[in-house]
FIKOLNU-94538 format. One record per residue (C-alpha): x, y, z; residue number from 0; residue in one letter. Coordinates in steps of 0.2 Angstrom, whole numbers, plus 5000, padded with zeros to 4 digits. Layout:
BEGIN
<px: X | py: Y | pz: Z | k: NUM | r: A>
...
END
This chain:
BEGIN
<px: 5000 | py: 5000 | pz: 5000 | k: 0 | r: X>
<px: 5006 | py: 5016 | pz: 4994 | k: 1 | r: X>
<px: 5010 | py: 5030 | pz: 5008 | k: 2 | r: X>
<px: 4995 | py: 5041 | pz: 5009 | k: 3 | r: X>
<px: 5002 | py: 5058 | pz: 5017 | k: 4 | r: X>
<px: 4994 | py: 5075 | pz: 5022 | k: 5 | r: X>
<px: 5006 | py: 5090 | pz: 5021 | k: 6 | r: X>
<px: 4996 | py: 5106 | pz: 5029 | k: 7 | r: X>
<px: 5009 | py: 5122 | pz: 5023 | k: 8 | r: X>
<px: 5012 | py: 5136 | pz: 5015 | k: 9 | r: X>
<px: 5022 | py: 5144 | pz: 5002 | k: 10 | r: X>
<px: 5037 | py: 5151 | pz: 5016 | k: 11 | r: X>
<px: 5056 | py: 5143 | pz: 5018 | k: 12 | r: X>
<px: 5049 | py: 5132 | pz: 5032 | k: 13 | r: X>
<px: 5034 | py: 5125 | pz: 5022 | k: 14 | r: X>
<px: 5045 | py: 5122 | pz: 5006 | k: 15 | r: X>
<px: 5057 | py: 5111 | pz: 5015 | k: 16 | r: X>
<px: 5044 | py: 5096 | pz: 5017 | k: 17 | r: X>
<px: 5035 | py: 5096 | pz: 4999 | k: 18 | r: X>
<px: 5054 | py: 5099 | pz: 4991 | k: 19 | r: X>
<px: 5056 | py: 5081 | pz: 5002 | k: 20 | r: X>
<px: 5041 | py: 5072 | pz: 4996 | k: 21 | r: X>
<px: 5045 | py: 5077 | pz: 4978 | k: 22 | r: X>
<px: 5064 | py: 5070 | pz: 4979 | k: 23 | r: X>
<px: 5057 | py: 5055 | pz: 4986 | k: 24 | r: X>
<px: 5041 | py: 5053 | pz: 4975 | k: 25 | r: X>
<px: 5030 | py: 5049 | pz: 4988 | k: 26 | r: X>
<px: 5011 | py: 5051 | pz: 4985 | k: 27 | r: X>
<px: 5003 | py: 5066 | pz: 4996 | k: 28 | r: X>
<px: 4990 | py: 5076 | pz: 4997 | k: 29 | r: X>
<px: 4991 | py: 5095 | pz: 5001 | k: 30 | r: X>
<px: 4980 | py: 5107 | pz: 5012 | k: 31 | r: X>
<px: 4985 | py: 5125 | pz: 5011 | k: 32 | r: X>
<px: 4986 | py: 5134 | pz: 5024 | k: 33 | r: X>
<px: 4980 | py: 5155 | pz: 5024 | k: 34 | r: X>
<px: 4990 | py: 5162 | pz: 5037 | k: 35 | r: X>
<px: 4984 | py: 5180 | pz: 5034 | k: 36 | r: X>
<px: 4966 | py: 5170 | pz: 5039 | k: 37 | r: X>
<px: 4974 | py: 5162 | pz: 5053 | k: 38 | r: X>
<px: 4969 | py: 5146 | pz: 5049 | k: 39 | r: X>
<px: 4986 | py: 5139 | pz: 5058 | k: 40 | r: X>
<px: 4976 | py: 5144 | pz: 5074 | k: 41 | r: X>
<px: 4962 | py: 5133 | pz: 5072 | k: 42 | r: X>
<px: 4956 | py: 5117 | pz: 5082 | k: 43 | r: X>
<px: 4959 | py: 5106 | pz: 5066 | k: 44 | r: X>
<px: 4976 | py: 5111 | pz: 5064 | k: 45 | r: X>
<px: 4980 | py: 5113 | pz: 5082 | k: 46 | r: X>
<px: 4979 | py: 5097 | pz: 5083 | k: 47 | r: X>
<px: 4992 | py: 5093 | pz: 5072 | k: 48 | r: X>
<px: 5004 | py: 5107 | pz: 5078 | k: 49 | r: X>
<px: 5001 | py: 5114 | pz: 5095 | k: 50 | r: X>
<px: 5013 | py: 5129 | pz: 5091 | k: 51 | r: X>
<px: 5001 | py: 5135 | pz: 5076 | k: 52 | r: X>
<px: 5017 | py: 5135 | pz: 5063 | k: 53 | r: X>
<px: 5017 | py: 5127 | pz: 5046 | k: 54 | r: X>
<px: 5022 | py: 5115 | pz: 5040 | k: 55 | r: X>
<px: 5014 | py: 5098 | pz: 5048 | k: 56 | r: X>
<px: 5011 | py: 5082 | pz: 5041 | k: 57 | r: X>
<px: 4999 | py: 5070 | pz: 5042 | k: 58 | r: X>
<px: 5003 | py: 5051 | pz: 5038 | k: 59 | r: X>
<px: 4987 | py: 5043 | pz: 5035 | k: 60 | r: X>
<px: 4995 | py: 5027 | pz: 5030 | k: 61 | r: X>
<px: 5003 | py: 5024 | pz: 5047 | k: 62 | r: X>
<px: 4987 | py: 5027 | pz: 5061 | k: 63 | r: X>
<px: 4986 | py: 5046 | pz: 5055 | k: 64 | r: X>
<px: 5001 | py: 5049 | pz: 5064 | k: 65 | r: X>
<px: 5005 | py: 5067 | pz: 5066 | k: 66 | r: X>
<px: 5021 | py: 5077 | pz: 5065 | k: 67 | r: X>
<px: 5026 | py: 5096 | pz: 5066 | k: 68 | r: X>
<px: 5043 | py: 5106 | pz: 5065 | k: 69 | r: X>
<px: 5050 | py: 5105 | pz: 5051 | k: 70 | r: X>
<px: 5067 | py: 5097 | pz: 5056 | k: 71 | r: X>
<px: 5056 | py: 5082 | pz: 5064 | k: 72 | r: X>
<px: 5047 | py: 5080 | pz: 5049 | k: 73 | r: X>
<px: 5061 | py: 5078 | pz: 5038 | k: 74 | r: X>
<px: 5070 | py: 5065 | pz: 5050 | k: 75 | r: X>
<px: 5054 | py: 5058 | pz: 5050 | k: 76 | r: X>
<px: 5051 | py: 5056 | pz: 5032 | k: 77 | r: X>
<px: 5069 | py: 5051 | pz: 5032 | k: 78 | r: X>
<px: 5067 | py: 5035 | pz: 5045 | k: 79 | r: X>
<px: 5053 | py: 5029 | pz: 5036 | k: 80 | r: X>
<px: 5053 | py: 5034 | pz: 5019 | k: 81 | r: X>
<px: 5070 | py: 5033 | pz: 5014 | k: 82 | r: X>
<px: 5075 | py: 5015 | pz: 5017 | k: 83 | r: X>
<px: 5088 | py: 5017 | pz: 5003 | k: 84 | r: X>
<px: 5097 | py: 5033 | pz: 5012 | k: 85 | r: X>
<px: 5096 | py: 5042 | pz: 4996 | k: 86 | r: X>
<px: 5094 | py: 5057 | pz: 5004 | k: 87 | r: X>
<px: 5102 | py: 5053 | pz: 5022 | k: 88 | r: X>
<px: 5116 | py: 5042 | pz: 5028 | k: 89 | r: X>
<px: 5117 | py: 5026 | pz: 5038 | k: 90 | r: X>
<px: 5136 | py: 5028 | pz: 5042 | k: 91 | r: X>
<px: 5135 | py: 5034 | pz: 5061 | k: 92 | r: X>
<px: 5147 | py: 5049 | pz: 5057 | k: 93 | r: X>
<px: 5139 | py: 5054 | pz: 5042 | k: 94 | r: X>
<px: 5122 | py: 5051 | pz: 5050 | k: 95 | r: X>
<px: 5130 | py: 5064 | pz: 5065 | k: 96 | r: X>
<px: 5136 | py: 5077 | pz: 5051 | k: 97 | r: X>
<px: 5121 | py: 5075 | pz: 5043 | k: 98 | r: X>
<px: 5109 | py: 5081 | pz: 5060 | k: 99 | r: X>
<px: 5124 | py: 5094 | pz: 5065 | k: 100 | r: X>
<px: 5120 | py: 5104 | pz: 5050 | k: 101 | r: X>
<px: 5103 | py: 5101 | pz: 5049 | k: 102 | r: X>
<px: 5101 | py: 5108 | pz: 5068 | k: 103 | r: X>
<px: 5113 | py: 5122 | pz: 5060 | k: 104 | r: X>
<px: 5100 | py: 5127 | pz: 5049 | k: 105 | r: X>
<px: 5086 | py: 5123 | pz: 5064 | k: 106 | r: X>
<px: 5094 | py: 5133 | pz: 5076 | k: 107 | r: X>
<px: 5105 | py: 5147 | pz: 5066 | k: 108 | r: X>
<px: 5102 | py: 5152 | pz: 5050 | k: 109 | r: X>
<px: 5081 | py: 5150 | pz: 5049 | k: 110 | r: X>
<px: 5076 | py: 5159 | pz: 5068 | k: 111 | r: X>
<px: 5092 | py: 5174 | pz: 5063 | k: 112 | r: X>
<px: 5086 | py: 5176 | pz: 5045 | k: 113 | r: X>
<px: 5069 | py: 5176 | pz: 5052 | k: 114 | r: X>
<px: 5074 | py: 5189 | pz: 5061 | k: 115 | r: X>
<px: 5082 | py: 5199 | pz: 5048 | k: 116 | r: X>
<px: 5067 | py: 5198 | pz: 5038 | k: 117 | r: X>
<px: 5056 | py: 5205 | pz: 5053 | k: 118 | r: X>
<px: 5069 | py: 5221 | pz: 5054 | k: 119 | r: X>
<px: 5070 | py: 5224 | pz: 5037 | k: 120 | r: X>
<px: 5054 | py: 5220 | pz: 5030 | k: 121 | r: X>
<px: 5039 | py: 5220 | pz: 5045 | k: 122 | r: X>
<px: 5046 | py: 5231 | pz: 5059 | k: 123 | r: X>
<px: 5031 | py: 5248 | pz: 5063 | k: 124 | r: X>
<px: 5049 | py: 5258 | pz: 5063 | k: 125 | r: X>
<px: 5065 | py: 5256 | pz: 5057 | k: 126 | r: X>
<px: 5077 | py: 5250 | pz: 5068 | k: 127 | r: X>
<px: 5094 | py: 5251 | pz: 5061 | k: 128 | r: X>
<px: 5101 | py: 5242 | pz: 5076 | k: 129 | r: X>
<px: 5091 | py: 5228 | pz: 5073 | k: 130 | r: X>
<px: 5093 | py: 5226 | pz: 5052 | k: 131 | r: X>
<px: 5111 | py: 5228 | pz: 5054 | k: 132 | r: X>
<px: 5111 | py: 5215 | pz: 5071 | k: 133 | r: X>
<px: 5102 | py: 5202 | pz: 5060 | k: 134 | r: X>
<px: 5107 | py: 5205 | pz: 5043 | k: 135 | r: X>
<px: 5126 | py: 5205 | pz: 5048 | k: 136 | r: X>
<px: 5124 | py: 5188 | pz: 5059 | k: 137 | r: X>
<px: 5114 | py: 5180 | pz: 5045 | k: 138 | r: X>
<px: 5130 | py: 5185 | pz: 5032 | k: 139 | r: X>
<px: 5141 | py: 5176 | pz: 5046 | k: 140 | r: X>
<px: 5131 | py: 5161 | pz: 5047 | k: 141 | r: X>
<px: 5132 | py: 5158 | pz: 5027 | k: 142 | r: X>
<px: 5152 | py: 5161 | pz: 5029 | k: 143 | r: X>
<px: 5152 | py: 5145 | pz: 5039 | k: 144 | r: X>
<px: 5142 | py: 5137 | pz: 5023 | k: 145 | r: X>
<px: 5154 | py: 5147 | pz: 5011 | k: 146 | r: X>
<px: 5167 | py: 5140 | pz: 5019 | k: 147 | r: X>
<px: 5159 | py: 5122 | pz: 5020 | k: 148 | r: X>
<px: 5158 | py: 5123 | pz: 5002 | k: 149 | r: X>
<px: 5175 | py: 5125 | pz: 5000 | k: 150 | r: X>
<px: 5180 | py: 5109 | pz: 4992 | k: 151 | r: X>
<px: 5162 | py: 5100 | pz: 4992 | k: 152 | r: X>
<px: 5145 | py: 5101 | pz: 4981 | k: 153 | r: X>
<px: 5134 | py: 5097 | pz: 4997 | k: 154 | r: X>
<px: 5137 | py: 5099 | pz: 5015 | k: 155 | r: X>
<px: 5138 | py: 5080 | pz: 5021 | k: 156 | r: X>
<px: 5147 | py: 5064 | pz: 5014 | k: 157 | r: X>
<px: 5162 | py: 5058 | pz: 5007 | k: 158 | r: X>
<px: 5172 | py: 5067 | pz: 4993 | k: 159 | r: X>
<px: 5160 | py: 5080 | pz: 4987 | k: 160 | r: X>
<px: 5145 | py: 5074 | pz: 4999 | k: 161 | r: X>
<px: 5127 | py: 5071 | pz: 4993 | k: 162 | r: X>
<px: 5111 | py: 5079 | pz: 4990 | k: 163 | r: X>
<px: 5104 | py: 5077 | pz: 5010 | k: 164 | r: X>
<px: 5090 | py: 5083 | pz: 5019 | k: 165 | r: X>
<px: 5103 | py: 5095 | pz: 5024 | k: 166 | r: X>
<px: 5107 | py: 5102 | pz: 5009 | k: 167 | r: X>
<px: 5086 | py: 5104 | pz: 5008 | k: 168 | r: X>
<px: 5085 | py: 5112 | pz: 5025 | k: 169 | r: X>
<px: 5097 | py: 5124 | pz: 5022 | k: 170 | r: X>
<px: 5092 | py: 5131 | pz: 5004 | k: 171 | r: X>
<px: 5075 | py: 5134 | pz: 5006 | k: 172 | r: X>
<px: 5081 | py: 5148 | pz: 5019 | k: 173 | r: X>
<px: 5097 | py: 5153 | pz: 5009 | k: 174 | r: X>
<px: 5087 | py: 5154 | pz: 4990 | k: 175 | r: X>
<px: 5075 | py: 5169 | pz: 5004 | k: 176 | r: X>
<px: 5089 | py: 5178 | pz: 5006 | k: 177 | r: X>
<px: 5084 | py: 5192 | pz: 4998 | k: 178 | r: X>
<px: 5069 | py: 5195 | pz: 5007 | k: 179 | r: X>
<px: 5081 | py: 5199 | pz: 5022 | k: 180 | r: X>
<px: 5089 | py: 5211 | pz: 5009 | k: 181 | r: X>
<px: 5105 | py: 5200 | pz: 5008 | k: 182 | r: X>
<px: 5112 | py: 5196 | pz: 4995 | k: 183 | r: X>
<px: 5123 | py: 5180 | pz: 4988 | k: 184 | r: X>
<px: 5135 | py: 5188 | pz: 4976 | k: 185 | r: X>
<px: 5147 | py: 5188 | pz: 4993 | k: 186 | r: X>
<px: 5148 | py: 5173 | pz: 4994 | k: 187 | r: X>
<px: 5150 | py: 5163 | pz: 4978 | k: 188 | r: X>
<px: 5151 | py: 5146 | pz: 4982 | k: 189 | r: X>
<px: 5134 | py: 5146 | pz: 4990 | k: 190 | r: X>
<px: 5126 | py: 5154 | pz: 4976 | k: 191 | r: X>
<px: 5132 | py: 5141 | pz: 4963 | k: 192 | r: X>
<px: 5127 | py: 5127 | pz: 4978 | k: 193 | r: X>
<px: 5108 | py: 5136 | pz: 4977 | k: 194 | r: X>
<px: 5109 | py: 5137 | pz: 4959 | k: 195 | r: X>
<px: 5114 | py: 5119 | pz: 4957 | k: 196 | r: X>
<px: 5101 | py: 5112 | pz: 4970 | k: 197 | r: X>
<px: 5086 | py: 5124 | pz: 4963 | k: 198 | r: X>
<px: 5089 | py: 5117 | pz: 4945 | k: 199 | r: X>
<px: 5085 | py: 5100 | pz: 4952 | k: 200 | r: X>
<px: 5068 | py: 5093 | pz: 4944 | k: 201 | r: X>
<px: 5059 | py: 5087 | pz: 4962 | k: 202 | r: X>
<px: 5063 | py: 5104 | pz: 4970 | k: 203 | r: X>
<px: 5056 | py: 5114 | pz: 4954 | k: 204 | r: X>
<px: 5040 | py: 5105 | pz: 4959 | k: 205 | r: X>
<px: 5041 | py: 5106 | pz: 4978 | k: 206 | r: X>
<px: 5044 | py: 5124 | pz: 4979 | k: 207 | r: X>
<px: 5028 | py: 5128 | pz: 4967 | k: 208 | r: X>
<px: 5016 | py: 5120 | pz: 4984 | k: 209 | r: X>
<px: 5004 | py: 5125 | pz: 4989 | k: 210 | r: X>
<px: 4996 | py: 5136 | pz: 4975 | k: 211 | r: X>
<px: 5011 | py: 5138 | pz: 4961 | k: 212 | r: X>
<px: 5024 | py: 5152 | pz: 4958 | k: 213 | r: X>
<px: 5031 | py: 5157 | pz: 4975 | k: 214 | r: X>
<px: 5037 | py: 5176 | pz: 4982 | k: 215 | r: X>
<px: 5055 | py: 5174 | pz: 4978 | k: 216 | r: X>
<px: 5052 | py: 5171 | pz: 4959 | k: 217 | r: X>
<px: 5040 | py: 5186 | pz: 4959 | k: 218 | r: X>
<px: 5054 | py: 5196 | pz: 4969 | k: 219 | r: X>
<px: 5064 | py: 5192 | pz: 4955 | k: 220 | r: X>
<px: 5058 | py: 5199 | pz: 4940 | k: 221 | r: X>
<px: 5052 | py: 5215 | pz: 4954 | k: 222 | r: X>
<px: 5060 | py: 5222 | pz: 4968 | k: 223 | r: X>
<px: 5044 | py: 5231 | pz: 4975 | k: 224 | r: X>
<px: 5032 | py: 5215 | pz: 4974 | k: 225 | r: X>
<px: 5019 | py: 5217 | pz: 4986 | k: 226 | r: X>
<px: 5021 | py: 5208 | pz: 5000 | k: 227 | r: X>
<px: 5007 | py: 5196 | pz: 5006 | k: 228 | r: X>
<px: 5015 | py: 5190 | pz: 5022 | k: 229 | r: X>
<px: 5015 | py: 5208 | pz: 5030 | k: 230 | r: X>
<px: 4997 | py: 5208 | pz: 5036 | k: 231 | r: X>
<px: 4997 | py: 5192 | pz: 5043 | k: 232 | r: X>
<px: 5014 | py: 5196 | pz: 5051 | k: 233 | r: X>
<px: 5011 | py: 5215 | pz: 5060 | k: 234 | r: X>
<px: 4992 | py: 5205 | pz: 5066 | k: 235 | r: X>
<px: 5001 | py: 5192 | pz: 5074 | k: 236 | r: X>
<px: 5011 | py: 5204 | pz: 5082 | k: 237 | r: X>
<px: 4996 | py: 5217 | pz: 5088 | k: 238 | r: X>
<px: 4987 | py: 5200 | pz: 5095 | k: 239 | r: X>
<px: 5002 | py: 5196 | pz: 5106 | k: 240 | r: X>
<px: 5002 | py: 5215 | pz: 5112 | k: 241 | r: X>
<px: 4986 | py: 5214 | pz: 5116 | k: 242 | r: X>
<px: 4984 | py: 5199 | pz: 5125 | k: 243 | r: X>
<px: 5001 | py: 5198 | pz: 5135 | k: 244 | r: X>
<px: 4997 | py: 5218 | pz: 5140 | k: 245 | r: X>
<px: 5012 | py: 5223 | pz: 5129 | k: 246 | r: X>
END
């Protein structure tokens, strides 16, 4: 019996991470989109899925409808049982560490600094140069440790020139935004070719057009002054936790 998988998301780096997965490893799923600038994330329904009211979260109907949220748990997830193979992981204990060291990289580094970056430059009521500078900065130095892993590999784990991971997928999705934190890759060359080769693959082309096709960072690209349809949804979530917290 085929795996019959429910990805609730939304077009951000988070989201994309999980349907660039399922593509890769041409699993059968199901999408439900997810409008955050309607707060569905904050419903029972999906509550129940993710407690934390964050895309993305899965659903795997083909195993007791088994629920799983954060996005580093659903990939290692996806990985135990749907990668028997390790075409996208590792069964060598080292590379299997290496493998969850970058990945928590990305978990704990790059996505909650760039996050913030985005929030300075892009969602803050005033500008705040301290904090765009603050956030921008450390992002640059987070992708000089991946410059710098790049050095003399294609991909951040394995042997010789490594492999296409969940790692490498982790990473990119929040790397290939950087220009909605105003940053920009031309610094640091051998992470641009590194998204530039992983974005040409033909499972992440699919995976990055879910939910609803052509996401934000191709619209940024061909213009700078796109409308930006997170920003209500952001500066609403940010009133509502004023308002109840007295703050």
């Amino acid at each position: 019996m085929p795996p019959n998988i429910e990805l609730l998301t939304a077009a951000t780096p988070n989201g994309q991470k999980i349907s660039i997965f399922l593509e890769e490893l041409g699993l059968r799923y199901t999408t439900t989109a997810i409008d955050l600038s309607k707060d569905e994330q904050k419903t029972p329904d999906f509550l129940a899925t993710n407690p934390n009211g964050r895309i993305p979260a899965l659903i795997d109907h083909s195993r007791n409808s088994f629920r799983v949220f954060e996005s580093g748990a659903i990939l290692l997830y996806l990985a135990e049982h749907y990668d028997s193979e390790a075409r996208f992981s590792f069964q060598q204990v080292d590379e299997h560490s290496e493998m969850l060291q970058w990945l928590f990289f990305q978990n704990a580094g790059v996505g909650p600094i760039q996050g913030q970056a985005n929030h300075f430059y892009r969602y803050a009521p005033e500008k705040i140069q301290y904090g765009i500078d603050r956030y921008q900065n450390e992002t640059r130095r987070l992708y000089a440790v991946l410059e710098t892993r790049l050095a003399s590999r294609d991909y951040l784990v394995g042997k010789g020139a490594g492999k296409f991971s969940i790692a490498d997928i982790s990473t990119f999705t929040w790397v290939r935004w950087a220009p909605w934190a105003g940053i920009e890759l031309e610094g640091f060359p051998r992470l641009k070719a590194w998204a530039e080769r992983i974005e040409a693959r033909e499972g992440v082309k699919k995976g990055l057009g879910v939910p609803g096709g052509e996401d934000q960072i191709e619209r940024l690209r061909r213009d700078p002054h796109v409308e930006d349809p997170f920003k209500g949804w952001v500066m609403k979530g940010q009133e509502e936790v004023r308002d109840k917290h007295g703050k």
